[in-house]
PAZAPA-4460 file (N, C-alpha, C; in steps of 0.05 Angstrom, whole numbers, plus 32768, in hexadecimal, padded with zeros to 4 digits):
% residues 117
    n_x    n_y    n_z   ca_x   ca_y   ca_z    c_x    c_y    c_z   seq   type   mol
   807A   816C   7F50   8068   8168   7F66   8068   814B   7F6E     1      X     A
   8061   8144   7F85   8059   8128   7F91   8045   811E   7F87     2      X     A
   8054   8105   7F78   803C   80EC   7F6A   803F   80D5   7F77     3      X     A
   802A   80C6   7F7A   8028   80B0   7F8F   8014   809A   7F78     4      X     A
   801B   808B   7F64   800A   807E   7F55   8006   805C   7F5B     5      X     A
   7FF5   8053   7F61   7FF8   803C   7F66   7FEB   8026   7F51     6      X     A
   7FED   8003   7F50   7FEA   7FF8   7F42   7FE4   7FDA   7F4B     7      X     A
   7FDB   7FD0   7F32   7FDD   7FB3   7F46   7FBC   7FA7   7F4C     8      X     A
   7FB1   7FBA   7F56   7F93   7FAE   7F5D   7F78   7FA1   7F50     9      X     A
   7F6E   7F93   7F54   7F5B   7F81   7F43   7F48   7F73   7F4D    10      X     A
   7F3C   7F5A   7F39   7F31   7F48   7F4A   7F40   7F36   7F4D    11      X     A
   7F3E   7F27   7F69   7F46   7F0B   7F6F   7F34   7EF4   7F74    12      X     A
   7F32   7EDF   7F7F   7F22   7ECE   7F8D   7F34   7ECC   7FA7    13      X     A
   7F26   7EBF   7FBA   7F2C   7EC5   7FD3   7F40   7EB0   7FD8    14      X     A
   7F53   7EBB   7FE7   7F73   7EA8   7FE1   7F83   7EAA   7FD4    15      X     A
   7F7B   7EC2   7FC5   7F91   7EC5   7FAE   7F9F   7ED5   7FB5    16      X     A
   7FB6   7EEA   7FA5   7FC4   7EF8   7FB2   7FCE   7F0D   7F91    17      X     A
   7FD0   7F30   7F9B   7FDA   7F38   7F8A   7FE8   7F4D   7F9E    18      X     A
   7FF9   7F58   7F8A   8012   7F69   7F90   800B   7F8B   7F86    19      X     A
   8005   7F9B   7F9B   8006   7FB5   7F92   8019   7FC3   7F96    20      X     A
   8022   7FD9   7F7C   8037   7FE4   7F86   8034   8005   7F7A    21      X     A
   8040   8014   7F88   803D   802D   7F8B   8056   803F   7F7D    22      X     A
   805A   8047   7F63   806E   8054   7F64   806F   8078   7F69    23      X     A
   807F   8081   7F7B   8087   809A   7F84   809B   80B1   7F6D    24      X     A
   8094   80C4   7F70   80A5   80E0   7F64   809C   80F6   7F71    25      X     A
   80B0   8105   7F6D   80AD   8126   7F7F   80BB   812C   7F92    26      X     A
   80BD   8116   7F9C   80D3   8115   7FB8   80DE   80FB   7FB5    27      X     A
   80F9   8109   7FCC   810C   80FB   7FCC   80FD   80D1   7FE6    28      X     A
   80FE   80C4   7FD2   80EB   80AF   7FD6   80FC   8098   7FF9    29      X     A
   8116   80A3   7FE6   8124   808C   8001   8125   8099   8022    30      X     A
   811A   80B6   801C   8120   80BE   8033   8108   80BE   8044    31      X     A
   80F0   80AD   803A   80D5   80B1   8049   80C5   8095   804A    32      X     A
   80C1   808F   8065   80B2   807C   8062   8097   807C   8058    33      X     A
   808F   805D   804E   8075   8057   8037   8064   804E   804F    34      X     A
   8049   8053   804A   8033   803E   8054   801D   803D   8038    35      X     A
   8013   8026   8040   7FF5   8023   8038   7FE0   801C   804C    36      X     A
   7FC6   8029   8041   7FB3   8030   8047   7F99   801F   8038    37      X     A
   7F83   801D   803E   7F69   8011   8032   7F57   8020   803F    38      X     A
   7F39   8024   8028   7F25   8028   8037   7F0B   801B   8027    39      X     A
   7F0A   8011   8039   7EE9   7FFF   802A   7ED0   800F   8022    40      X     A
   7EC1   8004   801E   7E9F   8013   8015   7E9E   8014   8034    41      X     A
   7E93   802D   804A   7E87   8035   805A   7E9C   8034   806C    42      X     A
   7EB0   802C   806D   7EC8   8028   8081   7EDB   8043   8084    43      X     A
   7EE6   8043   8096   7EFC   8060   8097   7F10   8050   8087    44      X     A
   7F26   8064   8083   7F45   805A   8079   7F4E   804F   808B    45      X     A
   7F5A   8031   8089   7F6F   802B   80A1   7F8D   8021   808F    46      X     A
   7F9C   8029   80A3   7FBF   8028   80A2   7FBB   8006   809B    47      X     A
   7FC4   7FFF   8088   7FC6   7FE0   8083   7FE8   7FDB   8089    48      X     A
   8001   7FEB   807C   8018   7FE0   807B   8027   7FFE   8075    49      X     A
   8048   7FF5   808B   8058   8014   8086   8072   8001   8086    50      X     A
   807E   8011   8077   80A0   8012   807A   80AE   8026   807D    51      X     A
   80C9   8017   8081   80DA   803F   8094   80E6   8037   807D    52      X     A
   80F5   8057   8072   8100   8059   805E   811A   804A   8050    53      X     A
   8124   803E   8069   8138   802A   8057   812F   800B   805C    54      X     A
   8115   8009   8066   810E   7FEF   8064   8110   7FE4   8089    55      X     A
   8120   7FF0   808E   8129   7FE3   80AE   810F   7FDB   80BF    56      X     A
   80F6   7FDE   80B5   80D7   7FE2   80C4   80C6   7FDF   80BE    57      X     A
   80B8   7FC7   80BA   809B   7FC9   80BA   8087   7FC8   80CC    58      X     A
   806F   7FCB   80BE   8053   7FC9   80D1   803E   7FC4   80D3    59      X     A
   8032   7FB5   80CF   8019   7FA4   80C7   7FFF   7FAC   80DC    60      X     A
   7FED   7FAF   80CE   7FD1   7FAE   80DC   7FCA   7F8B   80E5    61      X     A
   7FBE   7F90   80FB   7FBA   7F6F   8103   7FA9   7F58   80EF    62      X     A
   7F9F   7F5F   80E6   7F89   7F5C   80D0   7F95   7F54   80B6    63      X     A
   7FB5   7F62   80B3   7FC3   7F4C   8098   7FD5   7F4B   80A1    64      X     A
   7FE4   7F49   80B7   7FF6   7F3E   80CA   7FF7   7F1A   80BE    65      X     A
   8016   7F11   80AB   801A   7EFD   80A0   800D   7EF0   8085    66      X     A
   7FF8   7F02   807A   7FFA   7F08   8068   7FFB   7F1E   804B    67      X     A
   8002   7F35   8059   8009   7F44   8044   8027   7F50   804C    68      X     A
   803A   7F59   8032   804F   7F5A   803E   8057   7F73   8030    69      X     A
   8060   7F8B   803E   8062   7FA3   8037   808B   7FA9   802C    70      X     A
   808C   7FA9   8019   80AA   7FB2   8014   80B0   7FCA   8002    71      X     A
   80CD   7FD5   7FFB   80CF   7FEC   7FE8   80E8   7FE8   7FD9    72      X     A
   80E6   7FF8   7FC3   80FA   7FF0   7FB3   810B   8013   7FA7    73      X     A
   811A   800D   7FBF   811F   803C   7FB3   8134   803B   7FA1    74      X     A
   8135   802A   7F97   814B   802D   7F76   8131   8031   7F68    75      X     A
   8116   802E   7F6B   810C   802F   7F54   80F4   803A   7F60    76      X     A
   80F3   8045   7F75   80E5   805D   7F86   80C1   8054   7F84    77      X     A
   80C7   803F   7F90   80A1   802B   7F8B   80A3   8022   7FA6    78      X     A
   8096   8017   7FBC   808D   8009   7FC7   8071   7FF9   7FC3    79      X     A
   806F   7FE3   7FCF   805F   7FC5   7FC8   8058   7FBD   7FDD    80      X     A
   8040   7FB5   7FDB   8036   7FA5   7FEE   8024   7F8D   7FDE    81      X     A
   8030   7F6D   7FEA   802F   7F59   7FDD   8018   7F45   7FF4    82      X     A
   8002   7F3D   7FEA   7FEA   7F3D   7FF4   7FE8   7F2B   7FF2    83      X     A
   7FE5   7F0E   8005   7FE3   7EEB   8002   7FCC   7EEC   8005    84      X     A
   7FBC   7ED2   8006   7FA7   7EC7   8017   7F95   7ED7   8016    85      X     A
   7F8D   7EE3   8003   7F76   7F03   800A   7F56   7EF8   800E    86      X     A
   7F49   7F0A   8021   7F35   7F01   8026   7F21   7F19   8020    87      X     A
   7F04   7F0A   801D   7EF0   7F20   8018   7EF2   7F37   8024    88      X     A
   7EFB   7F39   803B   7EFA   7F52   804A   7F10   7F65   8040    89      X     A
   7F28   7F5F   8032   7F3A   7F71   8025   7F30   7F81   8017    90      X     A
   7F13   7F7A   800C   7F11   7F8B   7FF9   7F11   7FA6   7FFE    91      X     A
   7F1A   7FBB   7FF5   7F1F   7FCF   7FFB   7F31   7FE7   7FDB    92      X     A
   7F2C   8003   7FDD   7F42   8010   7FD8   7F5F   8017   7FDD    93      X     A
   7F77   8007   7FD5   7F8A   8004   7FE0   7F95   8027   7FDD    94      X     A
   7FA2   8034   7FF0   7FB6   8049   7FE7   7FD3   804C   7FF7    95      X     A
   7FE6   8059   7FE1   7FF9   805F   7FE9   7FF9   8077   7FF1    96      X     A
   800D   807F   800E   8010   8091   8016   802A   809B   8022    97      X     A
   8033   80B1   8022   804E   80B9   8032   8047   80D8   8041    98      X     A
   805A   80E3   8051   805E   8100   805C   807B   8101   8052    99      X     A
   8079   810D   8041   8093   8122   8030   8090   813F   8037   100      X     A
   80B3   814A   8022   80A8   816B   801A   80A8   817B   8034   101      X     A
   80B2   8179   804E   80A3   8186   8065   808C   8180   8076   102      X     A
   8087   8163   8075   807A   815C   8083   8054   8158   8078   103      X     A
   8053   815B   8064   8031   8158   8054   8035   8138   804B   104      X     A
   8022   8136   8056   8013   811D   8049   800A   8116   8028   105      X     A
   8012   8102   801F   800F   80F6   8000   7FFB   80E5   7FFE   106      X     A
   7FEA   80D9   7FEF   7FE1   80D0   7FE5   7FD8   80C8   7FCC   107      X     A
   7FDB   80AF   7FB8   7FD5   809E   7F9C   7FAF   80A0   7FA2   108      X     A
   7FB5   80A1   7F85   7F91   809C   7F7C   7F8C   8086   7F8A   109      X     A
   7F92   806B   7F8F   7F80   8056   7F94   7F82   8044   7F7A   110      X     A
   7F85   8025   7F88   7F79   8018   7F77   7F65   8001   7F86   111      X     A
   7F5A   7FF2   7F75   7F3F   7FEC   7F82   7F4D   7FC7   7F7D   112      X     A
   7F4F   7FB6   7F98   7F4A   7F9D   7F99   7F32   7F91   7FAB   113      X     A
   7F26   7F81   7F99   7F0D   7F6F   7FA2   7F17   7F5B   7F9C   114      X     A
   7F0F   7F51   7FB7   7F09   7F2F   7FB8   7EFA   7F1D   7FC4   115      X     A
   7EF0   7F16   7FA7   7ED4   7F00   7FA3   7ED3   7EE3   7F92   116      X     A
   7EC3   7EDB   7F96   7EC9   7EC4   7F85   7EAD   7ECB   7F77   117      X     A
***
């Protein structure tokens, strides 16, 4: 079955920067593009960062546009998203997500980054 596990999340102080990364099984990983997603306390989910499956594409929400940087690694079937400069407002539930399998949507548990000082 499709596992979507992700990793990486914590506390920071503001300016700091950590690296989440998501590793994939169940499907075939190079043939689908990755995004990530966040959703805060009281906020909807929004699209933070996508890539097309061989990398040729990304896409940034305006909001971490130059500082977070979304990439994938399909020898080893993970994609990452590498987080600079983070500010209080990041805080959020990061998740990974794909549409595999015929077209269904994936989703990882979540991991949780806050940042506070």
């Amino acid at each position: 079955q499709v596992q979507l596990v992700e990793s990486g999340g914590g506390l920071v102080q503001p300016g700091g920067s950590l690296r989440l990364s998501c590793a994939g099984s169940g499907f075939t990983f190079s043939n689908v593009g990755m995004m990530w997603y966040r959703q805060a306390p009281g906020k909807e989910r929004e699209l933070v960062a996508s890539i097309s499956s061989l990398s040729r594409s990304t896409n940034y929400a305006d909001s971490v546009k130059g500082r977070f940087t979304i990439s994938r690694d399909n020898a080893k079937n993970t994609v990452y998203l590498q987080m600079n400069s983070l500010k209080p407002e990041d805080t959020a539930v990061y998740y990974c997500s794909t549409r595999a399998n015929g077209g269904k949507d994936y989703w990882g548990q979540g991991t949780q980054v806050t940042v506070s000082s």
